[in-house]
N, C-alpha and C positions, 0 to 999 in steps of 0.2 A: 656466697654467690651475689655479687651484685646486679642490680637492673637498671639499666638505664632508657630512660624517657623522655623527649622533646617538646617541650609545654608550647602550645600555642593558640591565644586566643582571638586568630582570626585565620581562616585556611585564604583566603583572597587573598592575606598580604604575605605569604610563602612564596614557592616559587615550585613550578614540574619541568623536573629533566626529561626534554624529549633529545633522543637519539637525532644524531644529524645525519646516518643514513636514514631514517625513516624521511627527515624534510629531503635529499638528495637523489634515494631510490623509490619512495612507495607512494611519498604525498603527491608530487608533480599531477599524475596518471589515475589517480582514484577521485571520484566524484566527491565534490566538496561536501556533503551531507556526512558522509562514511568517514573524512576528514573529525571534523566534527564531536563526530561519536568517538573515535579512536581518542582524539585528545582529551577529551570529558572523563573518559572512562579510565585514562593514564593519569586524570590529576587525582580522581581517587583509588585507585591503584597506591600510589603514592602517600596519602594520606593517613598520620598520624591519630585522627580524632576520626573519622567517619568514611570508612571506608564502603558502604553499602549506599547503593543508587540505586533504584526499580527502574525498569523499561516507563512506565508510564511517567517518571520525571526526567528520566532525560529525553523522552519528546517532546516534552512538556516544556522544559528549558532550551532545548536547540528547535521549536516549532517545527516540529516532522513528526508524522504517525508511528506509530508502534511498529508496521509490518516495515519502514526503514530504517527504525533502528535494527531489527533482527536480521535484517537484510545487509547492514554495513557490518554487525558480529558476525555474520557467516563469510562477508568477503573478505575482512582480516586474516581468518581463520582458515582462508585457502589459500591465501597468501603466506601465511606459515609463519607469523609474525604474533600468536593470540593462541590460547587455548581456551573453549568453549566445555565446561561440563556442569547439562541443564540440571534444574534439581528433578524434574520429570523428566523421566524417559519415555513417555507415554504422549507428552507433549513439548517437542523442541521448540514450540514458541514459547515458550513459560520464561522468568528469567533465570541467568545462569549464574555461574564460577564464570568469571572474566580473566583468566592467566594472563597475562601478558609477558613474552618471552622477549630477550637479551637479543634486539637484531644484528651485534656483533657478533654472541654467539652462530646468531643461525647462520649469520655472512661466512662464518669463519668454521663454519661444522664441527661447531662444539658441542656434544649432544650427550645426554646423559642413556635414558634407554631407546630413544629412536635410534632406531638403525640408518644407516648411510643411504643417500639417494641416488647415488651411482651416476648416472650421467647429466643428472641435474642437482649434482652437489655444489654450492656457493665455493668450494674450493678451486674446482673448476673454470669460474670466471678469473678467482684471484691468482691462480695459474697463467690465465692466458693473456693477461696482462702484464705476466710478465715479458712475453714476447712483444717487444717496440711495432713491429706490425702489425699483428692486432693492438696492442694498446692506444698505435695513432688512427687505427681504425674506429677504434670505440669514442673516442675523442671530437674525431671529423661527424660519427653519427650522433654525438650526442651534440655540436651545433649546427647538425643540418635541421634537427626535431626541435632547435630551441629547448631541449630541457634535459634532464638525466635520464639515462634510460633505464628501465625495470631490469631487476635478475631475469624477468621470462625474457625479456625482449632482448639482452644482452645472451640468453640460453639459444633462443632462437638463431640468431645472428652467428654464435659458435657450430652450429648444428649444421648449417650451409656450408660453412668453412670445411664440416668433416661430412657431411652425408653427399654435398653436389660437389665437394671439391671446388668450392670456388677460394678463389684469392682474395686477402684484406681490398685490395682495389677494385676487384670485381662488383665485390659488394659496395663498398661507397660509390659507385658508379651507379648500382641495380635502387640505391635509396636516394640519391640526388636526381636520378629523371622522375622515378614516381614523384617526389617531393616538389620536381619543377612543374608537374602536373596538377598540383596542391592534393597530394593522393599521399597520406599518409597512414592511414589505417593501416593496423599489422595485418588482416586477412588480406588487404587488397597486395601487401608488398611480398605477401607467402605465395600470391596466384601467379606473381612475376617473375617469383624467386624458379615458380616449378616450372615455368615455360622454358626459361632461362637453362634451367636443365637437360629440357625435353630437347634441347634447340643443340644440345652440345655444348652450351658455349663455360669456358672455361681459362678465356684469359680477357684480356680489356679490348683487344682488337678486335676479337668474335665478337662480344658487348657492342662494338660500338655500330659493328658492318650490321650486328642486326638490327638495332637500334634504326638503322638509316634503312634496313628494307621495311620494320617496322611499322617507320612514318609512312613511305613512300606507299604501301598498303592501305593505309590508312585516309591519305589524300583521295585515292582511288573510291573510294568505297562514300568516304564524305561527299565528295563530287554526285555519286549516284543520289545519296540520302538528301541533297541538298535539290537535285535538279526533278527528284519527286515531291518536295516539302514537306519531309520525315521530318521532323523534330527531336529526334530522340537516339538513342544506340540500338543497330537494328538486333533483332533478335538472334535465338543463336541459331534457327533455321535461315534464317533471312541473309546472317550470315555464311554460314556452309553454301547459299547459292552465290553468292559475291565472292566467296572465294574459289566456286565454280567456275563461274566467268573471267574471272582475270587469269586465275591463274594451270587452273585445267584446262578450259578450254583457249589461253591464252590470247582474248581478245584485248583490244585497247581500250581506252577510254570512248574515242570518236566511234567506235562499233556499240558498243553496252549503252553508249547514253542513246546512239539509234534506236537501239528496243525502246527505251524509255519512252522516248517520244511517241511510241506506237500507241504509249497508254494516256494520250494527251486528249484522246477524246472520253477517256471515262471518266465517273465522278470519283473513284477512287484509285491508285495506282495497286496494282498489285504482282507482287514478285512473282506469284506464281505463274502469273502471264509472261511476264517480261522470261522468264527460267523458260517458259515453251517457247516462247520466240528464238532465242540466243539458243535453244537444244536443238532445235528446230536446224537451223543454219549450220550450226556443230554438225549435223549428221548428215548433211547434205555437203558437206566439203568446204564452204565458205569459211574462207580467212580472211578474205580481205573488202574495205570498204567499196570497193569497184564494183567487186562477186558479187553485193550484196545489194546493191543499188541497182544491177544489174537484172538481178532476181526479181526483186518488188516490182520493177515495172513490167517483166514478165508476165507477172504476177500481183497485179495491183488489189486483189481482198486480200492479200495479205499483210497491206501496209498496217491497214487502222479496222477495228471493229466495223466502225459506221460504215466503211466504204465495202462490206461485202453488199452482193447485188440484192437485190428486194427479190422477196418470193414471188412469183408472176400466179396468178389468181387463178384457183383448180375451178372447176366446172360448177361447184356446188357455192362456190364463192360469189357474194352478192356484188356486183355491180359498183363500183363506186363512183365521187365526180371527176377522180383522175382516169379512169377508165372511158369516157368518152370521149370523141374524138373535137376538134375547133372545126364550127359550123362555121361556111362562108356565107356572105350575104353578099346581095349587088345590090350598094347603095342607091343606085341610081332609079333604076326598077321600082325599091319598096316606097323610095319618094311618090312617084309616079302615081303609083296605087295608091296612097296616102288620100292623095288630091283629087282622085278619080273619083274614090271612094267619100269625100267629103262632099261632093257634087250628085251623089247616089247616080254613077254612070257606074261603080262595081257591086255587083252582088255579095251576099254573103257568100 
């Protein structure tokens, strides 16, 4: 039986194979810290003469705490790229078995006892690539993002194709406006994906007509948040009444910013006022700005707060200096008597 051994007396002047999926799919998207750790822990992985590192030196060596490193071994390890087994069971923060698995195997679902993951099998991406239209689709999203994208993120992006029945164009369409919006996050592009669903839409045309009522809702509702000095995205009640107003009660713009105005004498605007005013007119028949100008003057307390009438003062109410009436005097007379009086010809 022979053995063979590879003598080296310096591990710095070797060299570690790292996988070029792992720089392609996994580095891009993982926080540089977890970067870090993963390649530290592959150069002893690797390592002929010393394969054993504690948690407290490689904090030590990459300056990060402890609870980060165990933090980047746990998210490797849900990545499916690492096997973790602690020497305690009793405490998963202790340090472990650092496995580190073959990411072509895992790419290529070559698996010894794990069993197959069925609709998030990596085969499934290498399948669907082979279809030219998804493949120019994965392509076009991975330079709309500027970088590779994740097996999840690439699972994600298949999962629309087969659960909303969207088209490769659909989707490079639903990831180019978020992206024009600098909205990339995957939650934010899954909340758009379900609207997009919700809305029917299912080829590029639908995409785009709603895309254009989209904005044109949006103008609507900015104009209101803007001519109160909202600063912000209104809420989602605040919302449900703006899209009361436009498009329930189908008023225009020139009617909804009238309510607005109504709250120009308070210190604060609030929708719930403006929502009685605009329900107000809803249930009274008004559509139109005439009707409605019509009415106010009819009805002039109901333009603005300030302008309903002053309570007129009950009996038990004191007296105030607006409550007295303007004395006349006759200048001429109190002269008279002035002089009279300065001459003692008037009495007290």
């Amino acid at each position: 039986m022979n053995l063979f051994r590879f003598k080296s007396n310096n591990e710095d002047l070797g060299q570690t194979i790292v996988e070029n999926l792992f720089i392609s799919h996994y580095m891009p998207f993982a926080p540089a810290d977890y970067v870090k750790v993963y390649l530290l822990g592959l150069k002893y992985s690797q390592s002929y003469v010393n394969n054993m590192l504690s948690t407290d030196t490689i904090a030590k060596t990459l300056g990060i705490g402890r609870n980060e490193v165990h933090t980047a071994w746990k998210y490797w390890s849900e990545q499916g790229i690492i096997k973790l087994y602690p020497y305690s069971q009793e405490d998963v923060e202790s340090d472990s078995t650092v496995e580190y698995l073959s990411i072509k195997e895992v790419m290529l679902n070559i698996k010894g006892e794990k069993k197959s993951t069925g609709k998030y099998d990596p085969e499934r991406i290498i399948n669907a690539r082979g279809n030219q239209n998804t493949k120019a689709m994965f392509d076009s999203l991975r330079k709309l993002f500027g970088r590779e994208l994740s097996p999840n993120e690439l699972f994600i992006f298949l999962d629309w194709m087969e659960d909303y029945n969207f088209p490769s164009d659909v989707i490079k369409l639903l990831v180019e406006e978020c992206v024009s919006r600098d909205k990339k996050e995957m939650p934010y592009l899954k909340q758009v994906a379900k609207n997009w669903f919700d809305a029917g839409i299912d080829s590029v045309d639908k995409a785009k007509q709603y895309n254009l009522r989209h904005k044109e809702k949006w103008q609507k509702y900015n104009k209101v948040l803007s001519f109160l000095r909202i600063n912000r995205q209104p809420t989602s009640a605040e919302e449900e009444m703006l899209q009361k107003w436009f498009y329930t009660f189908e008023y225009n713009e020139d009617i909804v910013l009238k309510a607005c105005g109504l709250t120009a004498s308070t210190l604060k605007p609030s929708f719930t006022y403006i929502d009685s005013i605009l329900t107000d007119w809803h249930s009274k028949g008004l559509a139109h700005m005439q009707e409605i100008e019509a009415y106010l003057i009819k009805n002039p307390s109901k333009t603005e707060r300030s302008s309903r009438p002053e309570k007129k003062a009950s009996g038990n109410q004191k007296p105030t200096f607006n409550n007295f009436a303007n004395r006349k005097y006759d200048t001429k007379l109190l002269k008279e008597n002035l002089i009279k009086k300065g001459r003692g010809e008037l009495s007290e």
